[in-house]
C-alpha positions in Angstrom: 116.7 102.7 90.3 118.5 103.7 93.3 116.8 103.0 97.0 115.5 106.7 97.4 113.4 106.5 93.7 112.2 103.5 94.8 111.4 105.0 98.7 109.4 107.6 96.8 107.0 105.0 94.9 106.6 102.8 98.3 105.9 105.8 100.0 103.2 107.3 97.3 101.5 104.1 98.3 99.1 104.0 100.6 99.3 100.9 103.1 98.5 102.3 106.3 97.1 99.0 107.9 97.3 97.1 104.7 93.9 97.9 104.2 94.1 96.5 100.5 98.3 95.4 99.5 97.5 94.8 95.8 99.1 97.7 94.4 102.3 97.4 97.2 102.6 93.6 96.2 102.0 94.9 91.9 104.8 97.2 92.5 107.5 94.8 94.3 106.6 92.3 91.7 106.6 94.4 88.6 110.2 95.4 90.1 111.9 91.7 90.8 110.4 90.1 87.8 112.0 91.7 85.3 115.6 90.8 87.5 114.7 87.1 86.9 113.4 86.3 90.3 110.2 84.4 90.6 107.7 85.9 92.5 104.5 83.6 94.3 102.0 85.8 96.0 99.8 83.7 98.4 96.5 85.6 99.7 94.9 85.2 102.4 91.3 83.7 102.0 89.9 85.5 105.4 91.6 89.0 105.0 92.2 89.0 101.0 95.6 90.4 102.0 98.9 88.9 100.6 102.5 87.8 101.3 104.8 88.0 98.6 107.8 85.7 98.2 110.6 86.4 95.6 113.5 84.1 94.9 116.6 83.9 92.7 118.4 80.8 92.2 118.6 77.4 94.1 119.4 77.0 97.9 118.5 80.8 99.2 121.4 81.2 101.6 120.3 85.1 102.1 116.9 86.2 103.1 115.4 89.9 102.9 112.6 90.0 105.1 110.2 93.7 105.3 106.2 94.3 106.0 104.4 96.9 103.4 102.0 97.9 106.2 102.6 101.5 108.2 100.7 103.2 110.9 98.1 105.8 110.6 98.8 109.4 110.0 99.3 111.4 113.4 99.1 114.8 114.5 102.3 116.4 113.8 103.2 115.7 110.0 104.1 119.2 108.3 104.3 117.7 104.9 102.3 115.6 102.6 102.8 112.2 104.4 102.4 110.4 101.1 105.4 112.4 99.1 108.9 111.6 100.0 110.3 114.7 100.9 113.9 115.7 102.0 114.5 118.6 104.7 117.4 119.0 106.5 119.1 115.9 105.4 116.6 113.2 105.9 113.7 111.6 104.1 110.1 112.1 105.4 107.0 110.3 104.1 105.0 107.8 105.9 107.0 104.2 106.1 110.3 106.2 105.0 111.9 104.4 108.3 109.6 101.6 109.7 109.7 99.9 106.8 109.3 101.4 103.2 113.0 102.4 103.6 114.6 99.1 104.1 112.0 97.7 101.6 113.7 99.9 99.0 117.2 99.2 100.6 117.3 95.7 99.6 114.9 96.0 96.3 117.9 98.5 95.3 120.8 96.3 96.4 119.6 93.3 94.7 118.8 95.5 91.5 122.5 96.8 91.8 124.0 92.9 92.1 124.9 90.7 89.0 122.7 88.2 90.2 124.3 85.6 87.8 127.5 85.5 90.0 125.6 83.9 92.7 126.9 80.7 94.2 123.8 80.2 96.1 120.1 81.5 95.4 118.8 84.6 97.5 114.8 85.5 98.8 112.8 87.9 99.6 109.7 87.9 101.8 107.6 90.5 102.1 104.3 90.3 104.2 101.3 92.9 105.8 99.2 93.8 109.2 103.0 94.3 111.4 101.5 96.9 112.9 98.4 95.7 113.8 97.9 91.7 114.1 101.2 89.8 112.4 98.7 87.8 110.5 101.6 88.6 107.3 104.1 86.8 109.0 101.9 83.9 110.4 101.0 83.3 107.0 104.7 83.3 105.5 105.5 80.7 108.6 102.3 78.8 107.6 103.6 78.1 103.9 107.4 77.8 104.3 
């Protein structure tokens, strides 16, 4: 899949404050597994929200690091804000740059590389509530 097919299934998504990340968290791990990375999701017993983590091989020496979460819709938006759309050279859809888009950067990049050449492992982390509270990330630096 190349990164703009995947763009326009993170963006069909709706996570605006992470109010529920299962089907975000489904999709990225429905994508790696089948790549032969493990993927451990850890939940959050208070907010029933979830980090992912993804890794391939030993010793990660490369990290990928994106939030699933995106801010509410705004006055403004002249197209459906969940449907990647493409006007005038550029990609709209809610998340398409803060962080959806470099979500699907990486997921396509690392779909795209023979893994198996690897010297050293790689990882991907991939947490909720950015925009709102961090509590994603404080739970990543909590388990690592």
């Amino acid at each position: 899949m190349t990164a703009k097919e995947i763009l326009k299934d993170l963006v069909a998504i709706n996570t605006i404050a992470d109010r529920d990340n299962t089907s975000v968290m489904d999709y990225i791990e429905n994508f790696f597994a089948p790549l032969g990375l493990t993927v451990e999701r850890r939940k959050n017993n208070d907010t029933g929200k979830e980090i992912l983590i993804a890794r391939y091989g030993e010793e990660p020496a490369i990290g990928f690091l994106g939030h699933t979460d995106t801010v509410d819709i705004t006055d403004g938006w002249t197209t459906d804000p969940f449907t990647l759309t493409e006007a005038d050279g550029n990609l709209y859809g809610l998340g398409a740059c803060d962080m959806k888009g470099g979500i699907a950067a990486f997921m396509a990049a690392i779909a795209e590389t023979d893994l198996s050449t690897l010297s050293k492992g790689l990882a991907v982390y991939c947490t909720y509530d950015e925009e709102i509270l961090f509590q994603g990330i404080k739970d990543l630096v909590d388990t690592e």
